[in-house]
Backbone as a ProteinNet text record, in pm:
[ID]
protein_1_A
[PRIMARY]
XXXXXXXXXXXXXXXXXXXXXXXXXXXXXXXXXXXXXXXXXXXXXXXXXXXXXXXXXXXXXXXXXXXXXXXXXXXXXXXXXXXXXXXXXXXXXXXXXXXXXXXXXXXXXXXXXXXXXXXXXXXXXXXXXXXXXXXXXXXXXXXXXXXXXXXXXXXXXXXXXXXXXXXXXXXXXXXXXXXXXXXXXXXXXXXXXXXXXXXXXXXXXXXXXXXXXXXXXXXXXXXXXXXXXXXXX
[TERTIARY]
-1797.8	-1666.9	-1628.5	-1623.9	-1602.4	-1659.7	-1728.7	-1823.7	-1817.9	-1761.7	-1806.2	-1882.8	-1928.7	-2018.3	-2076.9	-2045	-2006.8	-1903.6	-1770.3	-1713	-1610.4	-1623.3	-1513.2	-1396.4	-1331.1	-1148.1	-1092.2	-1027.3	-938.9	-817.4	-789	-600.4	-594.5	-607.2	-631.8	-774.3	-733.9	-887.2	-911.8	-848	-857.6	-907.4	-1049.1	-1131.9	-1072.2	-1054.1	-1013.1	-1063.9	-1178.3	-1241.8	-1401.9	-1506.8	-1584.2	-1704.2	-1782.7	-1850.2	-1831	-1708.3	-1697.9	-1778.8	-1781.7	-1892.3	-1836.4	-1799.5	-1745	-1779.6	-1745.6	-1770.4	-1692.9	-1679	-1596.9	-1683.6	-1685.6	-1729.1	-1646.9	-1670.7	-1587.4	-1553.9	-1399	-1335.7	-1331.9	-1393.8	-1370.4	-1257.1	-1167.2	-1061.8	-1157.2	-1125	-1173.2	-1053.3	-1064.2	-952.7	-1047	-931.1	-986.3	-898.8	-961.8	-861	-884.8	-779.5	-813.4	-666.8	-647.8	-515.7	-471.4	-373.8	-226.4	-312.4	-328.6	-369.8	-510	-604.8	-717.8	-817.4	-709.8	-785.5	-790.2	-758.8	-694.7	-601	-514.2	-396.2	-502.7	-545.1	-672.2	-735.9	-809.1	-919.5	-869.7	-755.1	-713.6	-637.5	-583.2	-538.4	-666.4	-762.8	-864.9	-956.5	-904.1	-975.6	-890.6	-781.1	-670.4	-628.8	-725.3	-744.8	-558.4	-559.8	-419.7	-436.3	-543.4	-637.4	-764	-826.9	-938	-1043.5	-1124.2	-1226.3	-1332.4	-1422.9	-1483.2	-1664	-1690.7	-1813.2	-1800.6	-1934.1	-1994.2	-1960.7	-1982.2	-1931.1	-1818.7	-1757.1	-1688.7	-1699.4	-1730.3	-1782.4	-1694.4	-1654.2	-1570.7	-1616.9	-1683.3	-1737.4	-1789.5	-1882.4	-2017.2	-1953.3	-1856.6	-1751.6	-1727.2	-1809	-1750.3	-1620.7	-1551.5	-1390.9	-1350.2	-1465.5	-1411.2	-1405.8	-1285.6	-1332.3	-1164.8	-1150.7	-1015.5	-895.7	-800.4	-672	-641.3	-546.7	-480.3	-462	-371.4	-385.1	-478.1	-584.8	-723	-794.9	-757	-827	-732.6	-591.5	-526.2	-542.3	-555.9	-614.3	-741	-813.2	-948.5	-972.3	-797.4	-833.6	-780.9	-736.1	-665.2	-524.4	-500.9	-360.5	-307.2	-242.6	-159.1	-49.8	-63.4	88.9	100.7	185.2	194.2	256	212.1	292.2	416.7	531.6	659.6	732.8	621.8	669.6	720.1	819.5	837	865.5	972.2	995.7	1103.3	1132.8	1224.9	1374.3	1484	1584.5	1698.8	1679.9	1753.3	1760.7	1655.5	1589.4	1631	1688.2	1683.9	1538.2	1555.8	1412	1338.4	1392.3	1310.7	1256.8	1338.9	1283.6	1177.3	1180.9	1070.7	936.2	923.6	820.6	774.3	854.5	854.9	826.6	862.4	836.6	650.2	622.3	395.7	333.3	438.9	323.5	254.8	139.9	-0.2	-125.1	-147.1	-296.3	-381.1	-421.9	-491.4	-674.1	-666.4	-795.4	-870.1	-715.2	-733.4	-747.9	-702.5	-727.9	-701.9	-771.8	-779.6	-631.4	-614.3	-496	-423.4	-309.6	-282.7	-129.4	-120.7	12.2	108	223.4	348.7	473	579.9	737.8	714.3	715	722	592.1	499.3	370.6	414.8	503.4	522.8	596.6	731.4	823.7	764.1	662.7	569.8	532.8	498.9	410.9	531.9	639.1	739.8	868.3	891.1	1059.1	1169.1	1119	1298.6	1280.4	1225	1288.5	1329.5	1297.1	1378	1524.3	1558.8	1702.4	1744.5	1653.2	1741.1	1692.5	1657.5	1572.3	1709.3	1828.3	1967.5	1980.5	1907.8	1959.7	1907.8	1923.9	1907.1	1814.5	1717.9	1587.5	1621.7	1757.2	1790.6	1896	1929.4	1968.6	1903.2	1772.8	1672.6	1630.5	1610.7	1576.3	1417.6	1380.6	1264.4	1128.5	1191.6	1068.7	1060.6	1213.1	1224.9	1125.7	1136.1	1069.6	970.8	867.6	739.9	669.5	747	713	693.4	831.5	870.5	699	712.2	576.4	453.5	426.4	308.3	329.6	428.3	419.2	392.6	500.5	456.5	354.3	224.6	84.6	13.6	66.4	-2.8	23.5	135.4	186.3	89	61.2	-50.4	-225.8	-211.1	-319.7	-428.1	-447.8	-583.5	-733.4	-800	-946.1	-965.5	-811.5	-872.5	-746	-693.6	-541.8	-564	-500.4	-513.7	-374.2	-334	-242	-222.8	-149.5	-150.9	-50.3	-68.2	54.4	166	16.5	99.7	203.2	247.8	340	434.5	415.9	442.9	592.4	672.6	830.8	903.7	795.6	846.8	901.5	973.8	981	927.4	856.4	753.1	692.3	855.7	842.3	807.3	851.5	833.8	663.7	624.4	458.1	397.8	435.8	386	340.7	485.2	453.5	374.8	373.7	252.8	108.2	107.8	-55.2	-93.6	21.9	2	-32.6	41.6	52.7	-83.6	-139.5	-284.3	-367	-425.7	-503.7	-510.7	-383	-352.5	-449.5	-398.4	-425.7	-595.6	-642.7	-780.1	-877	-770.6	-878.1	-844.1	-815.6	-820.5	-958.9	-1003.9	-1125.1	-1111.7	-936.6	-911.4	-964	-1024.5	-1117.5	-926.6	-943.6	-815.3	-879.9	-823.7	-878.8	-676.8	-691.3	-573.3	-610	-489.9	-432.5	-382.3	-338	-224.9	-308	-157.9	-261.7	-170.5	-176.8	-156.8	-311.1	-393	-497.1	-546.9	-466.7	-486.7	-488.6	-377.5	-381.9	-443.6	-496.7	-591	-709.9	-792.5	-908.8	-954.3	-843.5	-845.9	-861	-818.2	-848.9	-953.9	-1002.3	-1080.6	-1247	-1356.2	-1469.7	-1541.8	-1471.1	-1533.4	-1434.7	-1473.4	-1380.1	-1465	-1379.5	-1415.3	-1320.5	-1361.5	-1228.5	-1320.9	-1244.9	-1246.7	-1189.1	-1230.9	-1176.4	-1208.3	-1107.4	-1116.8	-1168.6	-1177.7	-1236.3	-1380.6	-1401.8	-1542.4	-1531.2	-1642.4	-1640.7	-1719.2	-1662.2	-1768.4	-1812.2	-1777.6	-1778.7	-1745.7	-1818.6	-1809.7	-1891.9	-1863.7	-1877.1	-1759.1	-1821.9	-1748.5	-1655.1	-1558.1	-1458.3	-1473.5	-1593	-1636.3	-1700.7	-1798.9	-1798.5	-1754	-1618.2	-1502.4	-1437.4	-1398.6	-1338	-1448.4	-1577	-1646.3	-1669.9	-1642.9	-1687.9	-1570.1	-1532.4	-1438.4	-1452.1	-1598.9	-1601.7	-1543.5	-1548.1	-1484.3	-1344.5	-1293.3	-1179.8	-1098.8	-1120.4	-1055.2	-1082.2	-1264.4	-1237	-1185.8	-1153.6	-1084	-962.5	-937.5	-789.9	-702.5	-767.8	-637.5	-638	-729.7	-711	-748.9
-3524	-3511.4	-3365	-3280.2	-3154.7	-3062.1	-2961.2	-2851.8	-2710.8	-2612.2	-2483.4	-2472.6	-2358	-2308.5	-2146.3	-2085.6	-1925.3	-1884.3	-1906.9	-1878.5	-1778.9	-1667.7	-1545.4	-1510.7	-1444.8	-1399.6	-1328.2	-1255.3	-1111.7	-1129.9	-1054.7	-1064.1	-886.6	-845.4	-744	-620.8	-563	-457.9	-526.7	-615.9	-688	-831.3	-831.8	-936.9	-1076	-1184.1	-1284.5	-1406.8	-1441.5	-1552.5	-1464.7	-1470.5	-1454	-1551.4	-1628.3	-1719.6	-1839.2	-1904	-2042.8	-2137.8	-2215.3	-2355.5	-2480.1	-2536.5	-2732.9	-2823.9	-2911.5	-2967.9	-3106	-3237	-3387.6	-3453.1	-3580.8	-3700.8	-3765.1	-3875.4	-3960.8	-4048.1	-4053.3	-4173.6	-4102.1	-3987.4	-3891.3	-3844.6	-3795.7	-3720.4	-3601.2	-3511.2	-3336.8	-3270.6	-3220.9	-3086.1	-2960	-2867.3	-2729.8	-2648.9	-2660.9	-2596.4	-2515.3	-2397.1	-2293.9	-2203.4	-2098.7	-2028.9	-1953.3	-1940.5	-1892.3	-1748.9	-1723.1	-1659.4	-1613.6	-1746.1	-1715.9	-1736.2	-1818.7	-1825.1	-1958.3	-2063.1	-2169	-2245.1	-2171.7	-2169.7	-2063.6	-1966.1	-1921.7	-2011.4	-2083.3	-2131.3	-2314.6	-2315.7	-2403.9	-2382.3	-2229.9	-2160	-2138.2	-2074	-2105.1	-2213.2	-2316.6	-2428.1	-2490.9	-2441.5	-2473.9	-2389.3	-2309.5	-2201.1	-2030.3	-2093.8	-2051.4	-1881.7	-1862.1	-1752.3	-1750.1	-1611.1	-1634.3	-1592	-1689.6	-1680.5	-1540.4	-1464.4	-1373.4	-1356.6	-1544.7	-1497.8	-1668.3	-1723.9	-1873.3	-1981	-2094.1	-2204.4	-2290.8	-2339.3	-2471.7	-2599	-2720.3	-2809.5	-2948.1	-2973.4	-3090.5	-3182.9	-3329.5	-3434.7	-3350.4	-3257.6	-3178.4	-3139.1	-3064.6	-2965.5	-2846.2	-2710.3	-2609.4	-2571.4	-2550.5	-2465.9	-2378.2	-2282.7	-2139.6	-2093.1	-2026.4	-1961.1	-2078.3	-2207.1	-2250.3	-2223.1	-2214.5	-2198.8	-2344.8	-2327	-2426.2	-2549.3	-2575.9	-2690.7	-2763.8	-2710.4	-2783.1	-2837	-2788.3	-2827.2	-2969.7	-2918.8	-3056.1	-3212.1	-3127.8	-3236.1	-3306.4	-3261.5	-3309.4	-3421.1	-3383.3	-3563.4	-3505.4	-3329.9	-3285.3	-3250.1	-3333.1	-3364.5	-3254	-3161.9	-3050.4	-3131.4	-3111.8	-3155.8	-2980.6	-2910.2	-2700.5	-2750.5	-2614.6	-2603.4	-2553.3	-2625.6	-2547.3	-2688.6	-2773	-2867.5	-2865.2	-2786.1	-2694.3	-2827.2	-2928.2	-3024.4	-2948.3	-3023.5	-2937.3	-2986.9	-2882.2	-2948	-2964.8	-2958.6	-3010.9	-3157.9	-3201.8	-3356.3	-3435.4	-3560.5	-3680	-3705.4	-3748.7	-3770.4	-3883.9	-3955.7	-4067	-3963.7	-3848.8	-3789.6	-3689.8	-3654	-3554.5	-3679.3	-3756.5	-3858.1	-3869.5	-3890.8	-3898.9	-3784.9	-3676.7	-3528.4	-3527.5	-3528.8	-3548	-3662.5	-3798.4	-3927.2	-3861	-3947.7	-3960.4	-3987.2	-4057.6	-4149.4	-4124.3	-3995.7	-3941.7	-3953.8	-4025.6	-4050.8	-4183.1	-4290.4	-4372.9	-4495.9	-4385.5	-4535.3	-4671.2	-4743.4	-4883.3	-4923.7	-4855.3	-4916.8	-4797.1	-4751	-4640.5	-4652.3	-4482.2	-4489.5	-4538.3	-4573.4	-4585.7	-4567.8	-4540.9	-4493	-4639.8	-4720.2	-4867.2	-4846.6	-4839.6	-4768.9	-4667.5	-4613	-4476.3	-4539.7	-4654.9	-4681.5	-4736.3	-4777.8	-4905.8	-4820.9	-4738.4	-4647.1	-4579.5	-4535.3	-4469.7	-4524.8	-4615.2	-4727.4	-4641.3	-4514.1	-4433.7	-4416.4	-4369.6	-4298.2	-4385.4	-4537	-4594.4	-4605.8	-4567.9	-4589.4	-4415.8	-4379.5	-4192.8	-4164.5	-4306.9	-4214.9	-4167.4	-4179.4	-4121	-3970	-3955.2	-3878.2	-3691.3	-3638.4	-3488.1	-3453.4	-3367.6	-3313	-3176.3	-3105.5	-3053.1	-3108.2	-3209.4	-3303.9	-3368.8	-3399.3	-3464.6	-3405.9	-3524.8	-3405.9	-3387.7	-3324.3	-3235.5	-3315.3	-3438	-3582.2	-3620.5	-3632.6	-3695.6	-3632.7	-3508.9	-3413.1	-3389.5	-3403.7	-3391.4	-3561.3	-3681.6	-3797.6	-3798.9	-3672.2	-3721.7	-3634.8	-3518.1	-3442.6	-3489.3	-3581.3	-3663.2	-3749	-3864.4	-3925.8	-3850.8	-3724.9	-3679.8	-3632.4	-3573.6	-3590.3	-3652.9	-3807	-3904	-3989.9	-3953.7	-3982.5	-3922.4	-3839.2	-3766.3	-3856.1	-3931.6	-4019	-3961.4	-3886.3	-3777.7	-3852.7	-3816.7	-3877.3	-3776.8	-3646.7	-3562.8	-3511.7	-3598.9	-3528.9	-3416.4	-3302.5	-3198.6	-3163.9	-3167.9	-3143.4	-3033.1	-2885.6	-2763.6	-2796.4	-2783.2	-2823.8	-2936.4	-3057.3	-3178	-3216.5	-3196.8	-3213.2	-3172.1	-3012.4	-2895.4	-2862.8	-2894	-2907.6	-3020.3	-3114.8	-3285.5	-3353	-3431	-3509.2	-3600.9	-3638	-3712.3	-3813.9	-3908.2	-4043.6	-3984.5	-3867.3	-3890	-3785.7	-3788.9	-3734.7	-3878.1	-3945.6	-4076.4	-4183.7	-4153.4	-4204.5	-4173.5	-3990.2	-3927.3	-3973.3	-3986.3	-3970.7	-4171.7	-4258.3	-4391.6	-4382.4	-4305.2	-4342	-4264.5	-4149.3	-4092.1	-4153.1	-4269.3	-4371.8	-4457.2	-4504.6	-4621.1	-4557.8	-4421.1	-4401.4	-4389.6	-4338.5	-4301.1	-4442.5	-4550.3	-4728.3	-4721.5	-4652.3	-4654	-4611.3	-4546.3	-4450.1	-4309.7	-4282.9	-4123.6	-4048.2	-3978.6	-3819.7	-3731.5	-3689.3	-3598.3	-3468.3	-3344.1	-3244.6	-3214.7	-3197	-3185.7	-3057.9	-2942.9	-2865.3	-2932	-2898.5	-2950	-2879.3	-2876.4	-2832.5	-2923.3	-3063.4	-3168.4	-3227.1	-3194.2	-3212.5	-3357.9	-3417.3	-3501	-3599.5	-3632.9	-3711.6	-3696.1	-3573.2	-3538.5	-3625.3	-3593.8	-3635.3	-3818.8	-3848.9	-3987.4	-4058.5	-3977	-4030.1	-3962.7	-3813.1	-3740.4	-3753.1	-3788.4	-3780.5	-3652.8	-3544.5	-3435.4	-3323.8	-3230.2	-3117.2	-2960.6	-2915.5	-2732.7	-2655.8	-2557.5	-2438.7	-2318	-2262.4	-2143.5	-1981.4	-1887.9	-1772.9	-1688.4	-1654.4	-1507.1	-1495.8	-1610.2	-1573.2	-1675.2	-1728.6	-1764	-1924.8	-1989.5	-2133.7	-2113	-2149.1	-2116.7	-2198.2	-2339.2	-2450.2	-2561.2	-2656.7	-2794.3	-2899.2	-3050.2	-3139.7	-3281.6	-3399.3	-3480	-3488.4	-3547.2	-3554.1	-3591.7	-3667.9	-3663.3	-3558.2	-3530.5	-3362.3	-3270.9	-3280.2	-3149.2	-3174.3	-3277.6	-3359.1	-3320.4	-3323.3	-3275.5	-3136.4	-3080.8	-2928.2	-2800.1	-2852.9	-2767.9	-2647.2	-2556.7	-2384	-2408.1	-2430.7	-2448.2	-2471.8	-2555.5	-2612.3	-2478.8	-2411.9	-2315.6	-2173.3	-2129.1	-2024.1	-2011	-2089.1	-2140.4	-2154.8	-2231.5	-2299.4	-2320.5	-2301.8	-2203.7	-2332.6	-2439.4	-2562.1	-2559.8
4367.3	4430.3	4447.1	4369.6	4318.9	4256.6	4320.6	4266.7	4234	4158.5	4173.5	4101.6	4210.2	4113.1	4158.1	4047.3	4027.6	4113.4	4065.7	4168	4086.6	4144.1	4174.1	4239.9	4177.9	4218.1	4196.7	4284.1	4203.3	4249	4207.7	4222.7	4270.4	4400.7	4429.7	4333.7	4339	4231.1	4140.3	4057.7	3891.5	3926	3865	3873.3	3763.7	3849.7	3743.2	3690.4	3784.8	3768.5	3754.7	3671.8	3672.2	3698.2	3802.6	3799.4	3773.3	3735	3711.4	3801.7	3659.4	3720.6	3673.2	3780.6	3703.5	3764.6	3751	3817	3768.7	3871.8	3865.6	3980.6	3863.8	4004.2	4005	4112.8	4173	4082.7	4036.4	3953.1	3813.2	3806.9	3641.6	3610.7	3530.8	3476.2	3365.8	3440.2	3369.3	3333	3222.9	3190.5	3199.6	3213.4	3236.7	3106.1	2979.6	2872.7	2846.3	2819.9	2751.8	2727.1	2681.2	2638.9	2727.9	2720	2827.8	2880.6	3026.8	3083.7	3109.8	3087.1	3054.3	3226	3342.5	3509.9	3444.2	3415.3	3437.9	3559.6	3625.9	3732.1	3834.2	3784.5	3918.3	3977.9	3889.3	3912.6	4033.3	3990.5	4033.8	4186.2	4177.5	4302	4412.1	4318.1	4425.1	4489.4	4406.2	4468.3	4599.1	4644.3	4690.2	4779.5	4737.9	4910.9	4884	4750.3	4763.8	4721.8	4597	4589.7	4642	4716.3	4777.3	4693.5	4685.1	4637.3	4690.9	4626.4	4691	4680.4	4558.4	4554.4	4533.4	4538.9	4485.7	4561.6	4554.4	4602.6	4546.5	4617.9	4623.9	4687.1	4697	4745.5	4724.9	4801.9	4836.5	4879.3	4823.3	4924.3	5004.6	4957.1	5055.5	5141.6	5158.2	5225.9	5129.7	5221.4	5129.5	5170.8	5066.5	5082.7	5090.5	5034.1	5048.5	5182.6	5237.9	5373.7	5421.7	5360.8	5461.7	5411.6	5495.9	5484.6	5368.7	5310.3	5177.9	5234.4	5405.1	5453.2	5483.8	5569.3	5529.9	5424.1	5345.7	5189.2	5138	5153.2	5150.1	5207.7	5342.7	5460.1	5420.4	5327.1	5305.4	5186.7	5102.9	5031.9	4909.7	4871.1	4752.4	4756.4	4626.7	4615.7	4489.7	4501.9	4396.4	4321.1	4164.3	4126.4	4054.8	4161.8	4059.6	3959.7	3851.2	3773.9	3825.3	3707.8	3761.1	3833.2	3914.9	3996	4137.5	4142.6	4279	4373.1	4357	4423.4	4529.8	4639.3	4723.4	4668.4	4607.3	4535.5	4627.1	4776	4863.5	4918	4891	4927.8	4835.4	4846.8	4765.6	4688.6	4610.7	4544.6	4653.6	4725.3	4818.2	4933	4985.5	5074.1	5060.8	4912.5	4868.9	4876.7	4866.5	4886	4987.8	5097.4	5217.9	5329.1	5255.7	5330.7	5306	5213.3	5189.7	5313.9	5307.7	5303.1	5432.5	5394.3	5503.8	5406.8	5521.6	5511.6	5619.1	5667.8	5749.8	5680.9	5555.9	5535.3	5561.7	5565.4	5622.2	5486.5	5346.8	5221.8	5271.2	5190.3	5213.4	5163.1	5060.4	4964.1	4948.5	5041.7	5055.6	4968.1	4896	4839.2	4954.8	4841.9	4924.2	4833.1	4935.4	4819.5	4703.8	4754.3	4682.2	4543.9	4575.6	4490	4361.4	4427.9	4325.3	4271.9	4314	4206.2	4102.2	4167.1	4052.2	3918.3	3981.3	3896	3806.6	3857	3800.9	3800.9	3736.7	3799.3	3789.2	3704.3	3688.8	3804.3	3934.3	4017.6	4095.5	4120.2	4183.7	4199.1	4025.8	3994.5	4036.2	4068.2	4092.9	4250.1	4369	4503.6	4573.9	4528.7	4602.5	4545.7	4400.4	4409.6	4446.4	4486.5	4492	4392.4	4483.4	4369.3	4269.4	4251	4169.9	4076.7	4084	3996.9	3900	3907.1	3855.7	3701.3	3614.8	3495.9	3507.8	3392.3	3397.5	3432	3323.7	3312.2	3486.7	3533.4	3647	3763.5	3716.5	3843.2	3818.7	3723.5	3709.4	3792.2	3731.2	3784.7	3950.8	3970.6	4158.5	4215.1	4147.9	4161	4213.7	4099	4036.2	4231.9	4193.7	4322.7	4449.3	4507.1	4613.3	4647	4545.7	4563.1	4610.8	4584.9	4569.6	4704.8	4767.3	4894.3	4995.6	4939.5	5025.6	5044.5	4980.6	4936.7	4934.6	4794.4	4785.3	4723.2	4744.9	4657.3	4546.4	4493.5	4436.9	4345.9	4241.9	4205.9	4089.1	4120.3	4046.3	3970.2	3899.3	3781.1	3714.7	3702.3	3646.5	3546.8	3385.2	3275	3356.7	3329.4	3346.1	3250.3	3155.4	3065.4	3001.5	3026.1	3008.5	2953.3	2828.1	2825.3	2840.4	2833.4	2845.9	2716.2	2691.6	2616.3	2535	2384.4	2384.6	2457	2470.5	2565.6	2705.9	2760.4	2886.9	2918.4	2830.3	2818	2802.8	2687.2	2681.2	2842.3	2914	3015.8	3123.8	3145.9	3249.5	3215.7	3050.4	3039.1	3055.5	3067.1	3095.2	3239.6	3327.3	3452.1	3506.9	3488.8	3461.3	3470.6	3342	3312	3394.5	3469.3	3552.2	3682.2	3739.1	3856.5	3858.2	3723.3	3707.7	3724.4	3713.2	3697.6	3822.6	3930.8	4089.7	4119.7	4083.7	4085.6	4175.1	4190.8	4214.5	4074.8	4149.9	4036	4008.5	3929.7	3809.5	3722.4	3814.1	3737	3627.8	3510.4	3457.5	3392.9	3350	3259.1	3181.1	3110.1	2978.9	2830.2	2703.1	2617.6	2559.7	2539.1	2428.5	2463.7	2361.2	2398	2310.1	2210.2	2167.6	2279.9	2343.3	2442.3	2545.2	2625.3	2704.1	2705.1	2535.2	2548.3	2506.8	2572.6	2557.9	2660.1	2820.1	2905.6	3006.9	2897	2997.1	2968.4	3093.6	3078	3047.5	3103.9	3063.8	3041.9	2967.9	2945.2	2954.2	3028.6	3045.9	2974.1	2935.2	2878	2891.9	2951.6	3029.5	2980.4	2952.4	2811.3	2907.7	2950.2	3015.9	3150.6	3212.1	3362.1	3320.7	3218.3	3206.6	3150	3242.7	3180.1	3040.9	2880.6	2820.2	2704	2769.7	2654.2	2787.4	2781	2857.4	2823.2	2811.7	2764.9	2741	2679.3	2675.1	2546.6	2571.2	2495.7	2349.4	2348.3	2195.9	2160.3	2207.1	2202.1	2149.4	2241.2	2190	2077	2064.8	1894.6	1785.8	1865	1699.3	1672.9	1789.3	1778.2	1695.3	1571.3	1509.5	1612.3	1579.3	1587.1	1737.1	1837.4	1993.6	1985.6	1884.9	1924.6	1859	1715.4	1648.2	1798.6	1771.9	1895.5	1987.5	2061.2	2209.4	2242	2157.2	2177.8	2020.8	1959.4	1831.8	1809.8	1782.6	1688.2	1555.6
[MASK]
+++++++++++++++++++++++++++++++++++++++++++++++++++++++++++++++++++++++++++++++++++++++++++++++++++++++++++++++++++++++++++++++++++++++++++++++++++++++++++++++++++++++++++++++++++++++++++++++++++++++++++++++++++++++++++++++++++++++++

């Protein structure tokens, strides 16, 4: 589904991605873990056309990416939930749904506003209301959906959880699982990693620009020295 490999980035003169390599198949959930400022949100910017890549591949359903503008890449089946969320807080929460939809891929079983309530019933009870009204849980959920309106073969997640509430983490990483028995592929951030590696097939963490530990989730649970070097477990 999803390939780099050695792929490079700078942020003007200052090199930030050094060679990364990952990779996701079709119907997998991957995290990309590692500590606060390590090309995590790079690596994810450049898959997204949003930072330009300057060296390696990217490969999309055997489509390279590097080289398109961010809408093309969208157009091609990847769905963004940013960090931050970045819902439009002028829109009703029904219209922030409605501002993404398309099925220009043509899913068989394509999202819909009705879909997302399923998936998320608070927002049914909030689609009147205004996207800066919304609380934090609310707007990560509306997030999650307007991605998904987009009907991607590819949902990508930057600190899916990020300042949430237990219950309302409880519910992203339910609604996650749900979407993952679709057989949409899920690249996620997050560092509640307990719950992460419960629904993820594989895991990367990334130190400094560098992929430098990857494997499966049992794996990473046994690997004390990784989990302490890495990620301060």
């Amino acid at each position: 589904m999803l390939k780099l490999a050695g792929v490079t980035a700078h942020y003007g003169s200052s090199q930030a991605l050094f060679g990364v390599d990952l990779e996701i198949g079709t119907g997998e959930v991957a995290t990309l873990l590692g500590r606060n400022g390590m090309g995590k949100t790079t690596t994810i910017n450049a898959i997204m056309g949003i930072v330009k890549a300057s060296a390696g591949s990217m490969l999309f359903d055997n489509v390279e990416l590097i080289g398109r503008p961010s809408f093309k890449i969208a157009n091609l089946g990847i769905g963004l939930v940013p960090e931050g969320r970045q819902i439009f807080p002028n829109l009703s929460m029904r219209e922030n749904l409605i501002a993404t939809a398309s099925n220009h891929l043509d899913q068989p079983n394509p999202w819909t506003v009705e879909r997302v309530y399923d998936l998320f019933p608070e927002l049914a009870d909030r689609k009147g209301s205004m996207g800066n009204l919304l609380s934090g849980g609310e707007q990560q959920m509306l997030a999650i959906g307007r991605a998904l309106m987009t009907n991607p073969k590819l949902l990508i997640l930057d600190e899916a959880t990020e300042g949430l509430a237990p219950l309302i983490r409880q519910k992203i990483w339910v609604a996650l699982n749900q979407i993952k028995g679709e057989d949409m592929s899920i690249l996620v951030v997050d560092k509640n990693l307990k719950d992460l590696l419960k629904i993820a097939d594989r895991n990367f963490i990334i130190e400094r620009g560098r992929v430098v530990w990857h494997g499966s989730s049992d794996a990473l649970r046994a690997d004390r020295d990784a989990l302490h070097q890495y990620l301060g477990v």
